[in-house]
C-alpha positions as CSV (number, residue, x, y, z in Angstrom):
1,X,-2.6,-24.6,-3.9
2,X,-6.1,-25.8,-5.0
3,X,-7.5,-24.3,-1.8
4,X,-6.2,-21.0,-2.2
5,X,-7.3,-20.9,-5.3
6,X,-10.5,-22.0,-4.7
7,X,-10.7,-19.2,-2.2
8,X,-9.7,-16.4,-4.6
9,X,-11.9,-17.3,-7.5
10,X,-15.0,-17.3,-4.5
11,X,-13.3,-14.0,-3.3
12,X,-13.3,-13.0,-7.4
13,X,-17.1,-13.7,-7.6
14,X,-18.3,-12.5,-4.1
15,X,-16.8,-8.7,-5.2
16,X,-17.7,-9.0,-9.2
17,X,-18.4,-5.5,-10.4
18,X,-17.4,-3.6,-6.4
19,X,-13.9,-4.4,-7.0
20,X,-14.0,-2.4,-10.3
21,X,-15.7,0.3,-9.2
22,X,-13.4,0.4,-5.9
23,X,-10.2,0.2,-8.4
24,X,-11.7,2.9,-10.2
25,X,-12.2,4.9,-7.4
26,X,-8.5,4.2,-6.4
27,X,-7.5,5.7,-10.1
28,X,-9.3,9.1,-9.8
29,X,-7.6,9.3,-6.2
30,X,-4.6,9.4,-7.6
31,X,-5.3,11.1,-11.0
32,X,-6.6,14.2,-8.4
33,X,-2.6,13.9,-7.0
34,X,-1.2,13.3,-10.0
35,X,-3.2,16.9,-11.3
36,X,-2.1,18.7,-8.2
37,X,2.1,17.5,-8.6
38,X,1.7,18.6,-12.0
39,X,0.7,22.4,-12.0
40,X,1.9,22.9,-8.1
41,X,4.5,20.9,-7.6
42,X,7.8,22.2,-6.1
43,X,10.4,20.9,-9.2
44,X,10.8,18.7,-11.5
45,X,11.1,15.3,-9.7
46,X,7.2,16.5,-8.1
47,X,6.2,17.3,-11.3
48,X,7.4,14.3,-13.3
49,X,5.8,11.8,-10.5
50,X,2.8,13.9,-10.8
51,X,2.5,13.2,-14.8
52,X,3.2,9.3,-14.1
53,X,0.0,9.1,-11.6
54,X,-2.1,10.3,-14.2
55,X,-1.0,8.4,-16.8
56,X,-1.5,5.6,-14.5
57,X,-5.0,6.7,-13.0
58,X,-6.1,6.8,-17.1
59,X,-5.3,3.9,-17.8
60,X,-6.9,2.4,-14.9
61,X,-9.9,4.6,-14.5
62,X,-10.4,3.8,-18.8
63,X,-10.4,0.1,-18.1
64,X,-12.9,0.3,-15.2
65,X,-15.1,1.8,-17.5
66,X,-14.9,-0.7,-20.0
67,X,-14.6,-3.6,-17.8
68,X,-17.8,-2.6,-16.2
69,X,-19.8,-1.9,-19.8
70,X,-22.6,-4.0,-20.7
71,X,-22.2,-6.0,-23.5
72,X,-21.0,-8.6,-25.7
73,X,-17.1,-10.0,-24.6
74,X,-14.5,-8.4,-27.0
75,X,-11.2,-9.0,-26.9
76,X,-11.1,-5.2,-25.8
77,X,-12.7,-5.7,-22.5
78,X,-10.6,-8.6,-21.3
79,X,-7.6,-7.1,-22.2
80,X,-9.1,-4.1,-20.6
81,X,-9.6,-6.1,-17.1
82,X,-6.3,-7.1,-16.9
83,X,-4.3,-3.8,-17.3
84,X,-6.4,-2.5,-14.8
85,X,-5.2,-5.1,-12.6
86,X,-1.4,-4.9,-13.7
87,X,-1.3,-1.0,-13.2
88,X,-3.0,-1.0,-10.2
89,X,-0.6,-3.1,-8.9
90,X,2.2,-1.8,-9.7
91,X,1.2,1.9,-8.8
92,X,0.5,0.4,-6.0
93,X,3.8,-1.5,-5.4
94,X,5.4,2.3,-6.5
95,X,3.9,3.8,-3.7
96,X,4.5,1.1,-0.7
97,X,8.8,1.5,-1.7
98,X,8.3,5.2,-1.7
99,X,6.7,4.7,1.9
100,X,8.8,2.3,3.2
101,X,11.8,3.8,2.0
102,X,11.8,6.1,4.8
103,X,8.9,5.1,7.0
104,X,7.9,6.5,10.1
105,X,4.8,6.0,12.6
106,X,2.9,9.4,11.5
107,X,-1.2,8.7,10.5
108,X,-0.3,10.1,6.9
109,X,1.9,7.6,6.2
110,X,-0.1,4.5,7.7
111,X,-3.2,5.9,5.9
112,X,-1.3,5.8,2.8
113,X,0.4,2.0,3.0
114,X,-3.0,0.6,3.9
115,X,-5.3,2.6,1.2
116,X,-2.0,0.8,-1.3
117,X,-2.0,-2.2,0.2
118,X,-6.0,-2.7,0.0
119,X,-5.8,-1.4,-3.4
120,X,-2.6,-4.2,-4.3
121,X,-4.9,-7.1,-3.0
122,X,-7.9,-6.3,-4.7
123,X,-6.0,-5.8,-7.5
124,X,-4.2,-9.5,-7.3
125,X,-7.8,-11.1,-6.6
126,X,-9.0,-9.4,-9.9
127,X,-6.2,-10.3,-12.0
128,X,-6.2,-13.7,-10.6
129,X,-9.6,-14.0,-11.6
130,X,-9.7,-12.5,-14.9
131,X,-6.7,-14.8,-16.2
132,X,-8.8,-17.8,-14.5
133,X,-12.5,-17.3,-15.8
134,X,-12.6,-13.9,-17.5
135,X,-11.8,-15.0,-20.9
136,X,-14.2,-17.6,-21.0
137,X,-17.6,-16.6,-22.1
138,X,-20.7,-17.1,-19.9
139,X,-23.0,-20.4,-19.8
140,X,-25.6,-20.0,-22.1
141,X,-24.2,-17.3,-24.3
142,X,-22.3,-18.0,-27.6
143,X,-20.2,-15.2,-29.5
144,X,-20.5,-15.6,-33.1
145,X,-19.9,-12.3,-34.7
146,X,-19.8,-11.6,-38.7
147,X,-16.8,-13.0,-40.7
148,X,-16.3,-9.6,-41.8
149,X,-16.8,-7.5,-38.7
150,X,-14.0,-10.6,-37.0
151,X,-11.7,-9.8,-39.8
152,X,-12.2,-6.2,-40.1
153,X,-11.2,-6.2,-36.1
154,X,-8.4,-8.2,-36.1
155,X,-6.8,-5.8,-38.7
156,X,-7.6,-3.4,-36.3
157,X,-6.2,-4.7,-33.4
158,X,-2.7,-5.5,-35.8
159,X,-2.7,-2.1,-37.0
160,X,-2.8,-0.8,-33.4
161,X,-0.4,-3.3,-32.1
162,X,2.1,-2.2,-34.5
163,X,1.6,1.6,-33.9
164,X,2.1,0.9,-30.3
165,X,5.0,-1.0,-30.8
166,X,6.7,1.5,-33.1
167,X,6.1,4.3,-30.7
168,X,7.0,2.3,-27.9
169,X,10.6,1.5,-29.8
170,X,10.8,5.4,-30.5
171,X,10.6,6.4,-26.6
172,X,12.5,3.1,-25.4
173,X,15.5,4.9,-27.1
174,X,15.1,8.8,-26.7
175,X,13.4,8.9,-23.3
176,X,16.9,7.2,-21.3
177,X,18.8,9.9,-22.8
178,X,16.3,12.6,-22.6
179,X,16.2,11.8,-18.7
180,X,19.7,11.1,-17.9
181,X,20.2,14.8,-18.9
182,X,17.1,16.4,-17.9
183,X,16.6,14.8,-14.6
184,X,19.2,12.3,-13.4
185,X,22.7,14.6,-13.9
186,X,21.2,17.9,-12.8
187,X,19.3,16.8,-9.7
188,X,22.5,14.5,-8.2
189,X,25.1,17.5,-8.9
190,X,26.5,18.0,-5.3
191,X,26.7,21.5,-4.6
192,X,30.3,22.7,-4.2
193,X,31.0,25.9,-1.9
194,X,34.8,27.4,-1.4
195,X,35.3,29.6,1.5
196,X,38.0,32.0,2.0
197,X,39.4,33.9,5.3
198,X,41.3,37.0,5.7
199,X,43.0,39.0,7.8
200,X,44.4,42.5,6.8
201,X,45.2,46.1,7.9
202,X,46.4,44.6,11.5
203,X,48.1,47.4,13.3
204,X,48.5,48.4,16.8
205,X,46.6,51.5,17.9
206,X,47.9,52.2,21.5
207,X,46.8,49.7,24.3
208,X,45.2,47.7,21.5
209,X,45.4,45.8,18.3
210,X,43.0,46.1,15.1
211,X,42.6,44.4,12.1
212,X,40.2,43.4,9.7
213,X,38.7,40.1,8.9
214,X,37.0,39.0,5.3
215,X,34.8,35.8,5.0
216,X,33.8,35.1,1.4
217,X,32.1,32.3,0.3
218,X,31.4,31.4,-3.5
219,X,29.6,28.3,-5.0
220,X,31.7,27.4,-7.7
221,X,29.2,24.2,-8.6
222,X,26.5,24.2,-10.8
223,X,23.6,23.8,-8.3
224,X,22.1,26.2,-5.9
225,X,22.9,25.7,-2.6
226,X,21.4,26.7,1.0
227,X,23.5,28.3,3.7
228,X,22.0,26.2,6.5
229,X,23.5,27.6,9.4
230,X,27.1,28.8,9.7
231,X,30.0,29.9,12.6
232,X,33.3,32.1,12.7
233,X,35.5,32.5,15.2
234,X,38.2,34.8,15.8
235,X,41.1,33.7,18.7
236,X,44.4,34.6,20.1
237,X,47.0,32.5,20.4
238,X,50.5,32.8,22.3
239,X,53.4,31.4,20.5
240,X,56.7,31.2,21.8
241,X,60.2,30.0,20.0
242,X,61.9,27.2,21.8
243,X,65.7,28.7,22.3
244,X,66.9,24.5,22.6
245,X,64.6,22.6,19.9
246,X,63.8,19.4,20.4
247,X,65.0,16.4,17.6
248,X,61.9,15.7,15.4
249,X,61.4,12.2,16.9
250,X,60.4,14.2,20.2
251,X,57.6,16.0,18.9
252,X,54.1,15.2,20.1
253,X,52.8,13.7,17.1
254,X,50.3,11.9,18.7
255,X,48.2,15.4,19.1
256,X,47.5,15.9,15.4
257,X,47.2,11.7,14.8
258,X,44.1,11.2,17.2
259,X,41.6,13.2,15.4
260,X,40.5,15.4,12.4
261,X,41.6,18.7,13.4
262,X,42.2,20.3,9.8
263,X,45.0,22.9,9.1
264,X,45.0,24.6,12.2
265,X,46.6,21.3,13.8
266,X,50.3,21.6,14.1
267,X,53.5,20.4,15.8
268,X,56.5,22.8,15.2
269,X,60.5,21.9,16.2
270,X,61.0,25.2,17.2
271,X,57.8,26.5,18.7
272,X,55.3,26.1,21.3
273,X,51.4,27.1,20.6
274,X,49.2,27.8,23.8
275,X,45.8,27.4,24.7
276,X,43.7,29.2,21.6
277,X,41.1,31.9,23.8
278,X,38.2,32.5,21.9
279,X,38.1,36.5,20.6
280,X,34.9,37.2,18.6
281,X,31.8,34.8,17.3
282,X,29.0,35.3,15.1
283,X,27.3,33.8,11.8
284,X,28.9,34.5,8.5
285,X,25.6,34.9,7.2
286,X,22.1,34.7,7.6
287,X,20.7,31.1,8.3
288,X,19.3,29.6,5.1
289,X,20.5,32.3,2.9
290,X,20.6,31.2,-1.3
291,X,23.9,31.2,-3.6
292,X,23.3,30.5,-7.1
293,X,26.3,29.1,-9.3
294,X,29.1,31.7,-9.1
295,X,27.7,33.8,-6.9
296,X,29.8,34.7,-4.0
297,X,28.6,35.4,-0.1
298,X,31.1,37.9,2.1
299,X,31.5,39.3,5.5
300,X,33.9,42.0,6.4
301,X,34.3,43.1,10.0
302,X,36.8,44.9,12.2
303,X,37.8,43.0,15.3
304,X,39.9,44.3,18.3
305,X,42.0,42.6,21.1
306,X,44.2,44.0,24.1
307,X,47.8,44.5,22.7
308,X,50.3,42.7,23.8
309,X,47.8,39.7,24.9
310,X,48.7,37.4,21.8
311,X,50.9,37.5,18.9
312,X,49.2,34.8,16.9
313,X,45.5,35.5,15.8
314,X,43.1,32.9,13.8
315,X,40.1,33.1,12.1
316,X,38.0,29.8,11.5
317,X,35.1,29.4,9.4
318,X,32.7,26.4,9.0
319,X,29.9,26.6,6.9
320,X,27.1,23.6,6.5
321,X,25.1,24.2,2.8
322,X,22.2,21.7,0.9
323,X,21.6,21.9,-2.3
324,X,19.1,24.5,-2.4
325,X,16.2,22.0,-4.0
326,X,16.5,19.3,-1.3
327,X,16.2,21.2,1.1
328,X,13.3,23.9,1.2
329,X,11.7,24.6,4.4
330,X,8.0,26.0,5.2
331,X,7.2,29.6,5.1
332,X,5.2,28.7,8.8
333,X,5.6,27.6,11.2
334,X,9.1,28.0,12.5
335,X,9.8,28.3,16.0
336,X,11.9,31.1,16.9
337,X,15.8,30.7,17.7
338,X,15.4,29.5,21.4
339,X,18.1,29.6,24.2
340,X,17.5,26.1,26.7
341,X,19.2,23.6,28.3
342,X,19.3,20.0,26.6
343,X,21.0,16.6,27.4
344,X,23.7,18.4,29.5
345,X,24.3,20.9,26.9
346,X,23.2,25.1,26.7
347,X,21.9,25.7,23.3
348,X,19.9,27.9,20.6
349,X,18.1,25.9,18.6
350,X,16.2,26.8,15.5
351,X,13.4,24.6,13.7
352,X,12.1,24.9,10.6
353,X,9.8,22.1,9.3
354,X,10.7,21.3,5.3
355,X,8.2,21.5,2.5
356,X,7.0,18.6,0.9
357,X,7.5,19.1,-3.1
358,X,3.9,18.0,-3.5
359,X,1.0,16.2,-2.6
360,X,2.4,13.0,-3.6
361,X,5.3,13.4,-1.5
362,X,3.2,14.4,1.4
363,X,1.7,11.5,1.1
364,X,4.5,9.2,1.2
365,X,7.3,11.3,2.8
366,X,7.1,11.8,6.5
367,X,7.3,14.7,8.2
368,X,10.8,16.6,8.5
369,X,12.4,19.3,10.3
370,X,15.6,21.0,9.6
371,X,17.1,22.1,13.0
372,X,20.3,24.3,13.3
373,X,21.6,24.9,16.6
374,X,25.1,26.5,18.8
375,X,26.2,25.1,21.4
376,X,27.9,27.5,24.0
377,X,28.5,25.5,27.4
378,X,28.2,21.6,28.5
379,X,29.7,18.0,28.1
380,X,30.0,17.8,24.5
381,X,33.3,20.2,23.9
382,X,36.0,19.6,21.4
383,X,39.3,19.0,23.4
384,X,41.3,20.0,20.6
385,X,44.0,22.1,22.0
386,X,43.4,24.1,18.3
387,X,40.4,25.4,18.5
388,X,38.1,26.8,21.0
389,X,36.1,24.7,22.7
390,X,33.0,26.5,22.3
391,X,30.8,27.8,20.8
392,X,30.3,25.2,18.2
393,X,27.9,24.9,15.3
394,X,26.1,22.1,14.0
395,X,22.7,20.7,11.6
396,X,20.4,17.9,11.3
397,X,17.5,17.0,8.9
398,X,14.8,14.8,11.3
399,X,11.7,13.3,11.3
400,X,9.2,15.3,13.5
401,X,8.7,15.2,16.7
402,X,11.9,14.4,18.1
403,X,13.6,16.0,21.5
404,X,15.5,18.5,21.7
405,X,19.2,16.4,21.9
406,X,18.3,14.4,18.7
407,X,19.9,16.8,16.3
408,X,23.2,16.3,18.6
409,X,22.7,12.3,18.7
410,X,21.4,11.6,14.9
411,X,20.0,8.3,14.4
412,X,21.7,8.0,10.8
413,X,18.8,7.4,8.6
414,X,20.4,9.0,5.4
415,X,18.1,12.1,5.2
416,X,21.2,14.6,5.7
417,X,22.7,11.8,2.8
418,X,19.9,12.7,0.7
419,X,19.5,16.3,0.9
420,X,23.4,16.6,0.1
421,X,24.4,18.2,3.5
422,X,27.8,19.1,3.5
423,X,30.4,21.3,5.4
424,X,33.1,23.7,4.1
425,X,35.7,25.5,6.5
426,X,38.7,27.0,6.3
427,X,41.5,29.0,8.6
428,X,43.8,32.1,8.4
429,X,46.2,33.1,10.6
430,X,48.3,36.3,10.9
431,X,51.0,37.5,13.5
432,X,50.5,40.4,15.7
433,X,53.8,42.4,15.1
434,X,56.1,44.2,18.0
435,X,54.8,47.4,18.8
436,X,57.0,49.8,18.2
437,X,58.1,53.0,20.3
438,X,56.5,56.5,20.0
439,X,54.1,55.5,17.5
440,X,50.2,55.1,19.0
C-alpha cells in the first residue's frame, strides 16, 4: 500500500497543473454534448441527459478554473480541487455503464470508453492527491489572514452551506415525484394495439365466391406506437362432418398441446379440418406507419376464390408495433426492400438504420438497424397444420453490420426488450354457404 501510494502522489506531482487543464478540457467536451442534447435532442430522456452533462461540465470546468488560479490557499480552492475530481469521476463512471450496457466492437464506442476511462484515472490520481497534500499549505509560505476578513468568511461559507442545504432538501423531495410522472410512467407505458378481422358480404357469384375482408387496428394505450412491419393472410379450408364421431378421449389432442398455435388451433368430435391453402397475402399497412392513442389503422379489400373449392375461409392478421419513441429510424440511408436467398431461406428484407436521440447517445449507443423481412420459401416453415406455411413475417432490432440470417437467428441481447417490440394477431373465420340453384 505505501508503494502505491508513493507512486500516485509522484504521479500527482509529475502532472501538477496538466491534469487540470486536461480535466477541464474533458468538461467543455462534454458541456458541447450536453448543449447539443439539449436544443436537438430527439425527447425527453436526450434532453434531460443533455441538461445533466452540463451541469456536470460547470461544475467541473468552474473548479479547473479556480484550482488553477494564482494565489493565496482558501478554503474555496481546495474544496474546489476535489469536486472537480468527484464529478469527473463519476460522469465518468455514468458514461462507462451506459457503454457497457450494450457494448459492441464499433470505433465510436471504443473512442468513447477510453477518452472516460483516461479521464476516471486522472481524475482518481488528482483526488488522491488533493486529500493527501492539497490541503496543506506550501513550505515556506504561512496563511495568516485578518481576524475579521477569517470571521467575515466563515459566516459566509455557513450562510452558503445552509442555502445549499435548504435547497437541496427542497429538490430531494419534489424532484422524485416530479420525475416519476414526467419521465419514469410515461416513457415505460407499453404500447397496447387491438386488431380486429372481418369477413362480410360473402356470396357466390356463379363459378366463384366473393366476400369482403376488414382489418382494423386501434391503439387503445396511451403511447404512440410504430407499425413495424405487418402480414395477412386469407385461406380456404375444407371441413367435413364425421357421420360416426369419435369419443372425446380419441381426439388428437396432442396437435394443439405441442405448440402455440392461437385460436385457429382446434380439435372438433364431429369434424375434420384439412390442410389450410393459402388464398391472398399482403401488408395491412404500410411498414412503420404511426398510431397515436385511439387512433385506429383499417384495411378493406374484396377477395375471390373458385366456388365450391372450400367451405371454410380464414383471415389471420399479425401485427409487430414499438412504441413509437424507441424506436425511430433514419430518414437515410435505407436499403430498399430486397428479394435474396439467405441461410436456406427466400426473403425480402428491409433495413432501416435507427436514429440515435442525440449526440450523447451516439456516443455511447452502438449502432442499430431495424430489419423487417417475409419469408416465402425454405427450411424454416411452421408445420402447423392451421396455418399456412408461408409466407411468414417477422422483425429484429440489431447491432450493425450483421448478415443477412441474423434477424432470423437473434442473439437475444434485449434491444427488441427495450424498444417494447411486441406482436398482436387475431383470426376470423366464416363458412362458404351451398350454392343454391338458378341463382348466379
Amino acid at each position: 500500500m505505501g508503494k502505491l501510494d508513493d507512486a500516485v502522489l509522484w504521479l500527482y506531482r509529475r502532472i501538477g497543473g496538466r491534469g487540470r487543464v486536461g480535466l477541464s478540457l474533458y468538461g467543455l467536451l462534454l458541456g458541447g454534448v450536453g448543449l447539443f442534447d439539449v436544443y436537438r435532442g430527439l425527447d425527453l430522456g436526450a434532453r434531460a441527459d443533455g441538461a445533466a452533462l452540463v451541469v456536470v461540465a460547470t461544475l467541473i470546468v468552474s473548479g479547473c478554473v479556480l484550482g488553477l488560479s494564482p494565489g493565496t490557499r482558501t478554503p474555496l480552492r481546495r474544496w474546489a480541487r476535489l469536486w472537480v475530481s468527484v464529478a469527473a469521476l463519476l460522469v465518468s463512471g455514468w458514461i462507462i455503464f451506459r457503454v457497457q450496457s450494450n457494448f459492441v466492437f464499433q470505433p465510436v464506442l471504443v473512442t468513447t470508453v477510453v477518452v472516460a476511462c483516461v479521464a476516471a484515472s486522472v481524475a482518481v490520481c488528482m483526488l488522491w492527491g488533493d486529500v493527501r497534500e492539497g490541503s496543506q499549505p506550501p513550505a515556506g509560505r504561512a496563511e495568516a489572514p485578518a481576524a475579521t476578513t477569517e470571521a467575515a468568511a466563515r459566516a459566509t461559507l455557513t450562510a452558503g452551506k445552509l442555502t445549499a442545504a435548504a435547497g437541496l432538501l427542497g429538490v430531494c423531495l419534489t424532484l422524485p415525484q416530479f420525475w416519476y410522472s414526467a419521465r419514469w410512467e410515461p416513457s415505460n407505458a407499453p404500447p397496447v394495439l387491438a386488431v380486429e378481422n372481418t369477413i362480410d358480404d360473402l356470396e357466390i357469384r356463379g363459378d366463384h365466391v366473393e366476400f369482403t375482408v376488414g382489418i382494423t387496428l386501434k391503439n387503445t394505450g396511451k403511447t404512440p406506437v410504430r407499425m413495424l412491419t405487418s402480414l395477412y393472410e386469407i385461406t380456404g379450408t375444407d371441413v367435413s362432418v364425421k357421420r360416426n364421431p369419435t369419443a372425446l378421449v380419441d381426439l388428437p389432442l396432442s396437435d394443439i398441446m405441442g405448440g402455440n398455435y392461437g385460436s385457429a388451433a382446434r380439435v372438433s368430435t364431429y369434424a375434420a379440418y384439412g390442410i389450410p391453402q393459402l388464398i391472398q397475402a399482403g401488408p395491412v399497412g404500410e411498414d412503420y406507419a404511426w398510431i397515436g392513442p385511439g387512433e385506429e389503422y383499417g384495411t378493406t379489400l374484396r377477395a375471390h376464390v373458385p366456388a365450391g373449392r372450400f367451405n371454410l375461409l380464414r383471415i389471420t392478421s399479425d401485427v409487430a408495433v414499438a412504441r413509437a419513441d424507441r424506436v425511430t429510424v433514419e430518414d437515410w440511408p435505407q436499403s430498399p426492400n430486397r428479394r435474396m436467398y439467405c441461410a436456406g431461406t427466400d426473403i425480402a428484407q428491409t433495413r432501416r438504420p435507427i436514429a440515435h436521440r442525440g449526440a450523447f447517445d451516439r456516443l455511447t449507443e452502438s449502432d442499430r438497424e431495424l430489419v423487417t423481412f417475409w419469408v416465402f420459401d425454405g427450411d424454416y416453415p411452421d408445420l402447423s397444420p392451421w396455418w399456412a406455411p408461408f409466407p411468414w413475417t417477422g422483425v429484429s432490432i440489431q447491432h450493425a453490420g450483421h448478415g443477412c440470417d441474423h434477424a432470423m437467428a437473434p442473439d437475444h441481447d434485449g434491444l427488441e426488450d427495450s424498444a417494447m417490440v411486441g406482436w398482436a394477431s387475431t383470426v376470423a373465420e366464416a363458412a362458404v354457404p351451398e350454392p343454391s340453384e338458378g341463382k348466379p
